[in-house]
N, C-alpha and C positions, 0 to 999 in steps of 0.2 A: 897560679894562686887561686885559691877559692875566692869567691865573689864577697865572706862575712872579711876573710886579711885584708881583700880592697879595702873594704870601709874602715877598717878600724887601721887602715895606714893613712888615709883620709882625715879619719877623727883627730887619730897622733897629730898630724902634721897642722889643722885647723888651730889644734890645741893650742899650738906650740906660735901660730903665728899671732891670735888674737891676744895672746898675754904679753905676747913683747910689744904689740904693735898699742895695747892697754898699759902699758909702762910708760913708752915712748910718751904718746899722748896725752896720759894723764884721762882717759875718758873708757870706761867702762861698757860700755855700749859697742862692742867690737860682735861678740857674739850677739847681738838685736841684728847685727847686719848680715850673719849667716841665716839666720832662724829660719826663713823663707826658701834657703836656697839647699843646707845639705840635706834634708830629709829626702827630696826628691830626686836628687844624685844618689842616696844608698841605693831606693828602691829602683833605680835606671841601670846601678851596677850588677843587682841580680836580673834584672829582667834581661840585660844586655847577654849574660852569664847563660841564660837559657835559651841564648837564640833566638829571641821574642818569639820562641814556639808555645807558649804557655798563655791559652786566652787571658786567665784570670790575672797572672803578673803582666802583662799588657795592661789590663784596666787597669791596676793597681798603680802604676807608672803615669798612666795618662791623669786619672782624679789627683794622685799627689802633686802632678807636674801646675793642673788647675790652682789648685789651691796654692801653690807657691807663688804664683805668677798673678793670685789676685792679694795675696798679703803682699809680697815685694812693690804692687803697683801703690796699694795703702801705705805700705811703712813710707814710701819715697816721695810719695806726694804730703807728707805730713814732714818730710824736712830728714829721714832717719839717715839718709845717706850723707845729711850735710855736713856731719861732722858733730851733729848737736848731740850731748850725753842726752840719754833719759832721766826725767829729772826726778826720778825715783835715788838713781846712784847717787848723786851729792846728798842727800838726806839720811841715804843708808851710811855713807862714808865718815857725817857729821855727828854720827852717832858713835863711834869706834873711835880706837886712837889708831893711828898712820898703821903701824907692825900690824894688827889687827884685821884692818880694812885689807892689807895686801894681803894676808894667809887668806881671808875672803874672795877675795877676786882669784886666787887660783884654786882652790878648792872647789867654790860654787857655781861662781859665774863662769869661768871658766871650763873644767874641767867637769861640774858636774853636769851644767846644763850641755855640755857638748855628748856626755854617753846620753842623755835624755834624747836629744835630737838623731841620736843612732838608735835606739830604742823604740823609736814610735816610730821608726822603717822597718825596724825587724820582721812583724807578720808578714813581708815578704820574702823574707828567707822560709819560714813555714812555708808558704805558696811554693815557693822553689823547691824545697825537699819535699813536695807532694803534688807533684807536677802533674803524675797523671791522674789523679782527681778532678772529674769534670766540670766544668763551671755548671752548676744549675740554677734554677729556679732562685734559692738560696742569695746567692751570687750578687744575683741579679738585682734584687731586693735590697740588700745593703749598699749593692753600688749606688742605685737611687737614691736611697734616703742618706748617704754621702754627700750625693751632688743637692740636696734638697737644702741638707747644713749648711753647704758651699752658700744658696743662695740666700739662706736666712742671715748668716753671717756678711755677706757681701750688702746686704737690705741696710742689718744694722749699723756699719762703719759708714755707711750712706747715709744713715739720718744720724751719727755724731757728727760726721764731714761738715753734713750742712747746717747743723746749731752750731758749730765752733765757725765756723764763715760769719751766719750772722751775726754770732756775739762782737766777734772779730770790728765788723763794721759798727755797732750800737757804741762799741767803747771808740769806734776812730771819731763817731760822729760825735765822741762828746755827750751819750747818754747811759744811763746803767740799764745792765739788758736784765730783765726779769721774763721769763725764770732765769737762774745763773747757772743752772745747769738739767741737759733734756732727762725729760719726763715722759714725753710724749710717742707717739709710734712702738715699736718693740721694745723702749725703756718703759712702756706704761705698765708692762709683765715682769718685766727682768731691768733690775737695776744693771746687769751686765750678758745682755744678750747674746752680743758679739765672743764675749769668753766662753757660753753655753755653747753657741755652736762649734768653739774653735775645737773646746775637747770632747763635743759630741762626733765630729768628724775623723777623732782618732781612736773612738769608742771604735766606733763604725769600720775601721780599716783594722782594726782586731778584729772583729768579729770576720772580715772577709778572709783573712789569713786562716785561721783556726776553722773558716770551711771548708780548708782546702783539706785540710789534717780530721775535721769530722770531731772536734770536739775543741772547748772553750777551757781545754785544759794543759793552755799553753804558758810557759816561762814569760812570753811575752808582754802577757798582760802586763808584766813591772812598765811597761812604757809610759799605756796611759793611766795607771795608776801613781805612776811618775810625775807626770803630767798635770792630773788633777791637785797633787800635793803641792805643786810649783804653782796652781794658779791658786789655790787656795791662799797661799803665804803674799802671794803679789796682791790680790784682791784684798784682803786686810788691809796692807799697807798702802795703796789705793784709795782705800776709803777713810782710813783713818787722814789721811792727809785731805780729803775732800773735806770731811766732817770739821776739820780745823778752821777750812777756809770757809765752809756756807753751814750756818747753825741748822737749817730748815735739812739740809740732807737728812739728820736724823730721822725726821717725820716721814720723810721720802723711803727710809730704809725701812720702817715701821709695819707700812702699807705695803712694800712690793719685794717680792722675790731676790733674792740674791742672783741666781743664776737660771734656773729650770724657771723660766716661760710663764706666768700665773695670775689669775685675775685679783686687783690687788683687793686687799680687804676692805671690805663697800663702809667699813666703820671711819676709817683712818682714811680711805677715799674723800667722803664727805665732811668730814673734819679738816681734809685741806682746799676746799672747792671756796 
């Protein structure tokens, strides 16, 4: 079998298990528990497929494998594996009637987000069907500023980690924590840092694919273009539910960036100082 049938009997069979195992349960959140894990199984089936004779699908394997292995450490130490929904899905759910909600959860969550998670592994089937294209200079470049996202993103789940700790404690001890939500470190740029770097990272692994082929005019791109659309609609919904609970978020949205990194506006700066 070609290494794209592996994957996409992988996908099928993924498919097929998190929507019964989301019936069964009643909890939505089945595919949040792959997220981390099948994108770097595609790209391990084609680099496997090539006999890891291929520098570039080696790199390609090892940074995906990184980054799997620093979101699954996040998702898990935040409770994702407990069984807990994201508490996005009861709010999407509470909005639909029952018949509704279920053609939703196989369509989207299921089914759509699972060709997305095969999609943003694809640029290494490019690498694979252009094998003998040398790693260069190129290459090299992107693989860094990959691993550079890796650690911006890794920075900023570290500083929401550690305001949701202390807010955690100010409410155990009995006081209201001000601010009610971070501002400070890489949120002082980007009200969602951590989202900038997740799909800056798969900007970045397009672009390593498509050097292998020598042009940025691959079918692939749908991945992260995928990708961006899927966090666009979650980031909405995000904030619209923040904005419900803390009136001041507005202000906060005002002054700083949504996602690209930015120095916030020095007007609306000092109007919240």
């Amino acid at each position: 079998m070609s290494p794209l049938t592996i994957c996409l009997i992988i996908a099928g069979v993924v498919c097929l298990f998190v929507w019964i195992a989301s019936v069964i349960t009643r909890d939505s959140s089945w595919v949040d528990r792959t997220w981390s894990i099948l994108p770097p199984v595609y790209v391990w089936v084609f680099t496997i497929s090539a006999g890891f004779g291929d520098l570039r699908l080696n790199i390609m394997a090892v940074i995906t494998t990184l980054w799997g292995a620093r979101l699954t450490y996040n998702f898990a130490r935040k409770g994702g594996y407990s069984g807990m929904e994201d508490y996005r899905w009861p709010i999407v759910r509470a909005r639909m009637k029952p018949w509704q909600y279920q053609i939703f959860n196989v369509v989207f969550i299921v089914i759509a987000q699972n060709i997305l998670l095969l999609l943003i592994a694809l640029p290494a089937m490019v690498a694979y069907d252009n094998s003998t294209t040398p790693f260069g200079p190129i290459g090299i470049v992107l693989t860094l500023l990959f691993l550079g996202c890796l650690v911006g993103e890794t920075i900023a789940d570290q500083q929401q980690w550690n305001f949701h700790q202390w807010k955690r404690a100010e409410v155990a001890a009995g006081r209201t924590p001000s601010p009610q939500f971070l501002q400070t470190g890489l949120f002082r740029f980007s009200r969602h840092p951590n989202f900038f770097f997740e799909q800056a990272q798969w900007w970045i692994f397009f672009l390593i694919g498509a050097s292998a082929a020598g042009t940025v005019l691959q079918w692939t791109i749908v991945g992260p273009l995928f990708l961006t659309a899927l966090f666009w609609g979650s980031t909405r919904l995000t904030e619209q539910i923040t904005t419900s609970k803390y009136p001041d978020y507005t202000q906060y949205c005002r002054r700083t960036s949504m996602w690209i990194p930015w120095p916030p506006k020095a007007a609306e700066a000092a109007a919240s100082r």
